[in-house]
ZAGU-292231 format. One record per atom (N, C-alpha, C, CB): x, z, y. Coordinates in pm, whole numbers, plus 50000, padded with zeros to 5 digits. Glycine has a CB too. Layout:
% ZAGU-292231
XZY...
This chain:
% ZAGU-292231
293047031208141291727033708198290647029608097291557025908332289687035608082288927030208001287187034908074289417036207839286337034107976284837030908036284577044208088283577025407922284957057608085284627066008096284617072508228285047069808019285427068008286285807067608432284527068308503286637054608476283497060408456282567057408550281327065108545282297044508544281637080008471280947089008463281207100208500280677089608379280337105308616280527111408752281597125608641278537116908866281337127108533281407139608505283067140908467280287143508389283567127208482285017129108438285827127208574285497117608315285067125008671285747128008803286027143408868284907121108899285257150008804285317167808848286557170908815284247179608764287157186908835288107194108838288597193208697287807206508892290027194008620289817198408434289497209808436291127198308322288937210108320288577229708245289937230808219287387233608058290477243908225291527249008294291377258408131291337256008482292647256708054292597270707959294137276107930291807267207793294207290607951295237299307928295227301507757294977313308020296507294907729296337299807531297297315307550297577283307366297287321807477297607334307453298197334107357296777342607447299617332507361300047333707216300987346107157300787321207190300417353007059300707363907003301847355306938299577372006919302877367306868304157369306770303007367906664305297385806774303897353606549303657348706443302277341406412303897357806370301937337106552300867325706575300877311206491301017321806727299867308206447299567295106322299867282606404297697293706252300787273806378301107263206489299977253406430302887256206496299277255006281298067245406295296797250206387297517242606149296797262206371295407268806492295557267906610295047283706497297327262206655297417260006798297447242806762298927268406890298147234306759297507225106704296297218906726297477228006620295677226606663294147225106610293207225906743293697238606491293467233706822293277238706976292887229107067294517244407037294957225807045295707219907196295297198507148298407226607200295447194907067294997180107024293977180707086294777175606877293127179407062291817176007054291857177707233290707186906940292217181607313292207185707489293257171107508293187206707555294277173207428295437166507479294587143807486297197171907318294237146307347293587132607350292117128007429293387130107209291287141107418290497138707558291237136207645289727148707611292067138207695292267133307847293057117207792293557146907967293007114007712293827103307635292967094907696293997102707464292117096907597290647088507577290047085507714289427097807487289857098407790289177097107906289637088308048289027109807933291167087808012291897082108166292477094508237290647074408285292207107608218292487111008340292707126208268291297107408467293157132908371293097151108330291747158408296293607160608467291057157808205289757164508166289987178608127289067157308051290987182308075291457195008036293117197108072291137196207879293127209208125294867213808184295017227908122295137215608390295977229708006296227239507976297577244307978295717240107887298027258307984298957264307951299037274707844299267267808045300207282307834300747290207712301357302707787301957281107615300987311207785300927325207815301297335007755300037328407832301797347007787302507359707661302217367607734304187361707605302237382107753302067392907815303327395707837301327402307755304547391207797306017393407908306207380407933307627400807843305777366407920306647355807966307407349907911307237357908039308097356407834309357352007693308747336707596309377369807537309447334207535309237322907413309037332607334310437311707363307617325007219307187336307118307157326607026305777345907137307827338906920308017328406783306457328306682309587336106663306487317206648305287309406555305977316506418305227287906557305267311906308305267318606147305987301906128303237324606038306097291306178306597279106100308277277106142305597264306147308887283706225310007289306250310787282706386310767288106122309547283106439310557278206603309377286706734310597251806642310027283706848309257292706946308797287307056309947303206991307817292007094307467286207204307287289207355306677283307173307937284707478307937292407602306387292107668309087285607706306477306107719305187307807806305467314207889304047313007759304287313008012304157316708164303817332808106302707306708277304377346508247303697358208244302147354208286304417369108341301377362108249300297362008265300097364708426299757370608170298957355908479298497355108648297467361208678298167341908706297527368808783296077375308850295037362508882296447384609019295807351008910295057339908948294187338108890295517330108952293077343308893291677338908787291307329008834290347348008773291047326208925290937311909012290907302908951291847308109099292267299008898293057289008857293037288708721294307289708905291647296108636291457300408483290377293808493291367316108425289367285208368288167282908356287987290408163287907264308398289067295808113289037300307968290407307807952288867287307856289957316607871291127321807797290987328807639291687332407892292157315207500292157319207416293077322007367291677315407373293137336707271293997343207215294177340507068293737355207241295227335607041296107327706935297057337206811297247318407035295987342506774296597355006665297077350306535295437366206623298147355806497298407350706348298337369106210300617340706363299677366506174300047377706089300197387706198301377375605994299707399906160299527411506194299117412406306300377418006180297977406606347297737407606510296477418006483297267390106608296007423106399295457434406407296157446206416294787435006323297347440206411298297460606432298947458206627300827463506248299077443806655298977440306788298547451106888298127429706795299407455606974298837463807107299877461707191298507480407095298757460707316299777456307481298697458507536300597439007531298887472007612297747475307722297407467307826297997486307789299077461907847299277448808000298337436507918301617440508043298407432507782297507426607781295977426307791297777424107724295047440607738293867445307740293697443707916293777460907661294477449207963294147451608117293897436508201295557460608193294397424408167294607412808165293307402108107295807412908094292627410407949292037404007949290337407008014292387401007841290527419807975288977425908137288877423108218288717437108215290037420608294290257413608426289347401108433291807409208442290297397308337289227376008331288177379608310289457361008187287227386008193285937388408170285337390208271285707397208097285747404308399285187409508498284927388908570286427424508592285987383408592285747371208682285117365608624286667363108727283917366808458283207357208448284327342708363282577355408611285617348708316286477337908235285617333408111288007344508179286077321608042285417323607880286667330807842285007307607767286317342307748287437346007690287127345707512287837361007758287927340507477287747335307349289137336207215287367320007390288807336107091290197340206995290107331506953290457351006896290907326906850291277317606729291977328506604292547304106790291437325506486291927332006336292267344606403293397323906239293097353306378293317371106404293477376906521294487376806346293257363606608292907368606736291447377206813293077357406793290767375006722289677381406741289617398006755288947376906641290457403206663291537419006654291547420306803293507417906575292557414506844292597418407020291667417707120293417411207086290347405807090289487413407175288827424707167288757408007199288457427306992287897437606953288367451607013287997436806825289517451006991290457463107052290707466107184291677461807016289907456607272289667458307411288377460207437290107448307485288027455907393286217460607394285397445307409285677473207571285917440407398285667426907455284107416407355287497418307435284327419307223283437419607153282227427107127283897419407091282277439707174280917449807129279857444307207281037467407168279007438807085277637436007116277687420807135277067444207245278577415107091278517399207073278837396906972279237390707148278227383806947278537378906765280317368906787276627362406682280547372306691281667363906716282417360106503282987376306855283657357406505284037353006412285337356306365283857342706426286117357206254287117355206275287637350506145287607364706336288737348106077289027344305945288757350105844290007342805928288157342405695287267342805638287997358405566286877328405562289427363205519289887369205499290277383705504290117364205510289577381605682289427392505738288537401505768289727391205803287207394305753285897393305767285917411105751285017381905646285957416405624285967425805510285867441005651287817423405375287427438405619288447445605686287667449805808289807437105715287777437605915287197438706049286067446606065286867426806098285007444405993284037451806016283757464005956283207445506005284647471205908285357485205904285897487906008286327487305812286607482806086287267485206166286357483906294288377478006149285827477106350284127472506435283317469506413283807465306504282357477106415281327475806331280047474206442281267488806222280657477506618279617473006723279877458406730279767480306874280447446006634280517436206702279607423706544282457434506770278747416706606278047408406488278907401806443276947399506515279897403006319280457393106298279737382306192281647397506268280307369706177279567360506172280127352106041279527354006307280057347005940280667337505821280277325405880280057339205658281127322605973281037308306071282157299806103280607311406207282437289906107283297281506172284227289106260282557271706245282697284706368283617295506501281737298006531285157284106691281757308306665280877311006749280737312106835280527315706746280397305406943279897309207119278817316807137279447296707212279017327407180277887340107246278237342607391278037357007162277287338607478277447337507619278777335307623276987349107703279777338607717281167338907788282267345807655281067350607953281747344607534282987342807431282567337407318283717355407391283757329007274284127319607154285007321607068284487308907185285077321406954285857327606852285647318206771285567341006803286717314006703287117304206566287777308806444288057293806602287457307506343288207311406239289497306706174287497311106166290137298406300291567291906279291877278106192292387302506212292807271806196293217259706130292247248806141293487262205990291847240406017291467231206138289877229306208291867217206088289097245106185287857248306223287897253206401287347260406113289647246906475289657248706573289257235706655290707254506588289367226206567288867213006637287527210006562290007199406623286937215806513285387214306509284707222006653284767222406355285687234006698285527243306784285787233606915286487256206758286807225106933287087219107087286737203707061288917221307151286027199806965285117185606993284097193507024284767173406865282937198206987281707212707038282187211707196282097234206947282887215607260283497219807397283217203407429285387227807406284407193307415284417180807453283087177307444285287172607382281887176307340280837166507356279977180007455280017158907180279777191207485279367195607573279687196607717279287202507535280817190707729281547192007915281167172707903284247199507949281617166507876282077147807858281237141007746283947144707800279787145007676279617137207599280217137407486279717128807643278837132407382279107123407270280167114807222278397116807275279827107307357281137093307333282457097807342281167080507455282757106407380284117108407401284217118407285284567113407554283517129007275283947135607100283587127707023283287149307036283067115806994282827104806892284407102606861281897090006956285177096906962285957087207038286997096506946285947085407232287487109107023288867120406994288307123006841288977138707117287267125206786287187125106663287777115406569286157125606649287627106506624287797088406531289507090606516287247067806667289977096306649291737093906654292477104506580292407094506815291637116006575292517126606470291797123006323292267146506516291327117106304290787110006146289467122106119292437110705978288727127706210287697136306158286357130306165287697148806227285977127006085284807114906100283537121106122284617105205964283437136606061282347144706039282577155506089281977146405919282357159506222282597174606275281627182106192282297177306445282277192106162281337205806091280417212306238282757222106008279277218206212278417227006313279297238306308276757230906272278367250206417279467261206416279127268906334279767268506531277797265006298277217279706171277697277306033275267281206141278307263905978278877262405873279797275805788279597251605912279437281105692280207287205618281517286605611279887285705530282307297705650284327288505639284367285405525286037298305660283937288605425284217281605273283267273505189284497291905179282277272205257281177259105254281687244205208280597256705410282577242305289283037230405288284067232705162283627225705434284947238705085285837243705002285137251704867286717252705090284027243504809283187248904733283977251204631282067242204708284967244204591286097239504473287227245504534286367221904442287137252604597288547261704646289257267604546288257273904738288637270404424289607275404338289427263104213289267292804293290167251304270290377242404165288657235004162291007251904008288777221004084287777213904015287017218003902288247203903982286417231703924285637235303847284367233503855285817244403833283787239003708282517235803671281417248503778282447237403478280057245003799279167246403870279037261503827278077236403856278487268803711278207278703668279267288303723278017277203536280657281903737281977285603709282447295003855282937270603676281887279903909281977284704111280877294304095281457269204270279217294404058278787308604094279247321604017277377308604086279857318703943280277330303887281317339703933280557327303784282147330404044283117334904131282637340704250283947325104162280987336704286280657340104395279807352004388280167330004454279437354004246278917364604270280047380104251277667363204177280837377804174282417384804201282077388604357284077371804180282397379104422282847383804574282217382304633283737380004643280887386004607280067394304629279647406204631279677392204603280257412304528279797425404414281247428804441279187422004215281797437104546283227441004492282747454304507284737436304574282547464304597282207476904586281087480304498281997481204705280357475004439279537481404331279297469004225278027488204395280337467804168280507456704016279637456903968281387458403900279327444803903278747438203800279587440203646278667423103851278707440503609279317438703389279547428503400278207439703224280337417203305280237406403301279267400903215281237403103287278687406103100277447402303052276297400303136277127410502967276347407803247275247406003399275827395303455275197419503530277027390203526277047379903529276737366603465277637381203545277407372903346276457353603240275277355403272276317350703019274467370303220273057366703217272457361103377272247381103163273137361303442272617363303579272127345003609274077371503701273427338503577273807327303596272647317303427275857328703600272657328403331271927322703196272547310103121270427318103233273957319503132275087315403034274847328102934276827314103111275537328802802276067336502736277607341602776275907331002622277547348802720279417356802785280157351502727280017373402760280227347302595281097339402525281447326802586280607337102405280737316202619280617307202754281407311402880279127306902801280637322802939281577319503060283107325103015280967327903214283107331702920284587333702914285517324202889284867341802829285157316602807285357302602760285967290902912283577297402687284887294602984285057288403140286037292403241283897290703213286507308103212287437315803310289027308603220287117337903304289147311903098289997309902980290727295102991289047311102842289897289803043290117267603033290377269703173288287251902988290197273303254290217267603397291037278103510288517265403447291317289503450292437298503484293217309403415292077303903571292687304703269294237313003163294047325603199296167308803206292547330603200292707342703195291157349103178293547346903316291127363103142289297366103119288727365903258288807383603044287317367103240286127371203328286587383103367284697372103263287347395003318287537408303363288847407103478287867418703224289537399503432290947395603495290667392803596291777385603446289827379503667289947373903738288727379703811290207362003702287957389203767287077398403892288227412503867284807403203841288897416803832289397425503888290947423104041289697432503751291067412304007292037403604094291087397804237292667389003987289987399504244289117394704333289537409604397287447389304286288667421104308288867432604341290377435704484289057438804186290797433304410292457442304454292687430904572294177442804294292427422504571292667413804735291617420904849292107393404724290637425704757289747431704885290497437404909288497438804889291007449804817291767458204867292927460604960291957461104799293807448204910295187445504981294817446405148295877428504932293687436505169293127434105319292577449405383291677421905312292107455805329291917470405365293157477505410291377477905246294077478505291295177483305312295917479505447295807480305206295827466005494296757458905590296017457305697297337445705548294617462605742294167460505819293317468805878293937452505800293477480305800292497490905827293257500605843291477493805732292547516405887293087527705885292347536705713292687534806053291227529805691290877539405567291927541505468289687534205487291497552805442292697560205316292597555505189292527576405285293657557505129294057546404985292457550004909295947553504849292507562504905291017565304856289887559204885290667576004884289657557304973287977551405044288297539004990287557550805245288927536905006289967519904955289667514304810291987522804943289977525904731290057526604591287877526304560291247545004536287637531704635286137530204577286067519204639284887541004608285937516704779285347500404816285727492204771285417494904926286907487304657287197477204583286407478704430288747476704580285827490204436285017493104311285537497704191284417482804274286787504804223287467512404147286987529104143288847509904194286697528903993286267542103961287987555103957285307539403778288587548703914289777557603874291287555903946289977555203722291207567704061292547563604156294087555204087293117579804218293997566803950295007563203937294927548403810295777576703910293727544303806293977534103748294107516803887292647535303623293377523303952293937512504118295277512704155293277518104278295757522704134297457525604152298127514904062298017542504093298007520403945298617507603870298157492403835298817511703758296987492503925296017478603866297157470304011293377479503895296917479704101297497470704202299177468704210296997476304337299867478904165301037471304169301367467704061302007476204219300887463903972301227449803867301007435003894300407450603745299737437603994299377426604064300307421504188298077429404106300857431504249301277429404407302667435104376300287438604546302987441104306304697445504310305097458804389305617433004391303907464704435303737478904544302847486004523303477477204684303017495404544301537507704463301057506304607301917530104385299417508304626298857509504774299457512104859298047516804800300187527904827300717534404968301797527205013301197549504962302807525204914304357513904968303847506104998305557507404878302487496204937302517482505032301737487105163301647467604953301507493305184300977497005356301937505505445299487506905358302987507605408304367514005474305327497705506305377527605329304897493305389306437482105386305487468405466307267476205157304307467905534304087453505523304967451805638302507447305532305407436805606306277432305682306737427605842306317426205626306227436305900305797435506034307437428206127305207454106086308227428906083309317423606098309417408106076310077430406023309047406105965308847389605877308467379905963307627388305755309227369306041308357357206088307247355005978309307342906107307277348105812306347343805772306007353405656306507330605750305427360905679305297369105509304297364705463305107385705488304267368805310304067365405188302637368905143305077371105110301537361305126300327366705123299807354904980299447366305298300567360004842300137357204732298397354904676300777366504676297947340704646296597340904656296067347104545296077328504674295017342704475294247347904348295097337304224292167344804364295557327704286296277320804136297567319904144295887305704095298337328004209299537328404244300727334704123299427336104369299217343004079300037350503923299187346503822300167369603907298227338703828297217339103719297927337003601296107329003731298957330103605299737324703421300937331703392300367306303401301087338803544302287347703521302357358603422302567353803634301057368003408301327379303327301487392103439302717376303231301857403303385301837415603493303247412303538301607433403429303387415903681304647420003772304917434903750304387417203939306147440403701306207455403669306787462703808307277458403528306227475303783306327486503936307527482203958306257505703930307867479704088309067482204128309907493504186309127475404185311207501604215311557513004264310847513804395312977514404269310447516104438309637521304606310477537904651307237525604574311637540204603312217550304698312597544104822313407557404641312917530504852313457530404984311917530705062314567515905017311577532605181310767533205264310817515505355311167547605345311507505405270311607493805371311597484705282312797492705471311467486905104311267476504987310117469904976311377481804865310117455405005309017448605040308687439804920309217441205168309057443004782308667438704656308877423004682307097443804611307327420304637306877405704624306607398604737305757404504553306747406604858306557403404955307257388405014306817414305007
């Protein structure tokens, strides 16, 4: 028992939340979720939050970290709902279950919060559930998504609440997302409190940049170094020279090359054309546009030089890696920007079979 008891507001009903968990769901974005509820009620004495785990058949659904987890069929009982979030991992943008869409309108119609975490956001989109609300989803996807919906504000945020939906960009920007919840239902003191016990001393806001905090995401580099990366990915459909970059930044080119060369073993051209081709990859895997539209929005002038830019990089020419992604794979393989940097080129591989998943 502790002091909290004696605040009328922890005597009410718990907020009640249905998790939704899709095939190959992030057990840190569930995690990240389910803690932060589990130790409020720690902290508090009592049931402040009651959740369950849900599927659209009922079955145990396997996670990407290699074990599974059982859930309830989904209930007409809206009643007995105060939220519902959908727990997307790998490929939950190719995700479809009408029993689920029909399921989640339902709650909306009752006024549910209905809300995603990381690629869960895909499934509301695809129900309609987003058009005309701002919402969020992983920083990765950002691109992609809004090709794909373009009626919904998406947001370079943490997470976002817009009236009756919430969206997070997954891992551990889900408990910046459910202390936000905790110090708005129970107070300060108690998200002070569940903060102190998962070691987060400094909750992020929700408008925080997902990569704000990860300024040095690509290694302990120098200042010039990070904007020079940012204006890259920035500029992917209509490039920059790299002499426009130094000048931009008011380096010389010799300099920043000097800077790409020391700190990732490779040129200024290298490592913005490798920016390039991840846009791309995410197009490819998440979109319906054609290798073509593809090939210009990564800022490639010459099809067939994207053909081979990308599978030296990825081990699949466009079209095989968008036949072969691994939709089968508990955890597939999503090689970052330094994954090959010292490697050198990966050479074409045979792509006659229709199921060769390279580097995958």
């Amino acid at each position: 028992m502790t002091h909290y008891q004696d605040n009328r507001k922890f005597q009410q009903a718990p907020f009640r939340v249905a998790f939704v968990l899709l095939p190959k769901f992030s057990s840190l974005t569930l995690s990240s979720l389910v803690e932060p509820l589990r130790i409020a009620n720690y902290c508090g004495g009592g049931e402040l939050y009651h959740w369950t785990y849900v599927s659209a058949d009922g079955t145990a659904v396997p996670g990407c970290s290699g074990y599974n987890i059982d859930t309830e069929a989904l209930s007409e009982n809206f009643d007995a709902l105060d939220a519902v979030i959908v727990c997307g991992g790998w490929n939950a943008e190719r995700y479809e279950n009408d029993v689920l869409d029909r399921w989640l309108l339902n709650a909306a119609r009752q006024q549910i919060i209905i809300g995603a975490a990381e690629m869960g956001s895909y499934v509301l989109a695809r129900a309609g559930l987003l058009s005309g609300y701002s919402a969020t989803i992983h920083w990765h996807c950002r691109n992609a998504f809004c090709e794909r919906y373009p009626d919904v504000d998406i947001r370079d945020q943490l997470f976002v609440i817009d009236r009756k939906r919430m969206t997070c960009a997954g891992g551990t920007a889900c408990i910046d997302m459910m202390l936000h919840d905790i110090q708005e239902r129970y107070g300060s003191a108690l998200a002070t409190e569940v903060a102190e016990q998962v070691i987060c001393a400094a909750p992020r806001e929700s408008w925080q940049p997902q990569r704000e905090a990860l300024q040095n995401d690509h290694g302990t580099v120098p200042k010039p170094l990070q904007q020079a990366i940012d204006i890259m990915e920035a500029n992917v459909e209509r490039t920059f020279k790299i002499p426009q970059v130094a000048a931009t930044l008011g380096l010389s080119q010799r300099k920043l090359e000097r800077l790409f060369s020391k700190h990732f073993a490779c040129s200024a051209v290298a490592f913005y054309r490798r920016v390039r081709l991840q846009r791309a990859r995410a197009l490819l895997t998440q979109t319906d546009m054609s290798v073509l539209d593809i090939c210009i929005a990564s800022g490639f002038a010459s099809s067939s030089y994207f053909s081979k830019s990308y599978a030296e990089e990825f081990g699949l020419r466009p079209r095989d890696h968008r036949l072969a992604w691994p939709d089968s794979e508990r955890s597939p393989h999503w090689p970052g920007l330094h994954s090959t940097m010292s490697t050198g080129k990966r050479p074409i591989p045979d792509t006659s079979g229709r199921n060769h998943r390279g580097n995958l």
